[in-house]
C-alpha positions, 0 to 999 in steps of 0.5 A: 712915785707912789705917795705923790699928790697929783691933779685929776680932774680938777682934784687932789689925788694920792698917787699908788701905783703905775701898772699896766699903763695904768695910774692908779689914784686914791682920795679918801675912799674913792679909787680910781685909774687914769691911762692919760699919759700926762698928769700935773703933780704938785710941787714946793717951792724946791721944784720936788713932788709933794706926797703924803 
């Protein structure tokens, strides 16, 4: 879900999109895109995805 903070490569990252089989992710101006069919999303104390 777009907006949703995920863990990459030992970082906090804004999920944006899922296109092509690809995630793409976003902190401050540094864009990038994972194709790894796993991530860890942050979660509250709800157990729902934390986004900005």
């Amino acid at each position: 879900m777009p907006g949703m903070l995920v863990k990459y490569r030992e970082g906090t990252w804004t999920a944006s999109a899922n296109k092509r089989g690809r995630l793409y992710l976003h902190r401050g101006i540094e864009r990038t895109y994972t194709t790894d069919l796993l991530v860890e999303v942050y979660l509250n104390g709800l157990g729902q995805g934390i986004s900005r």
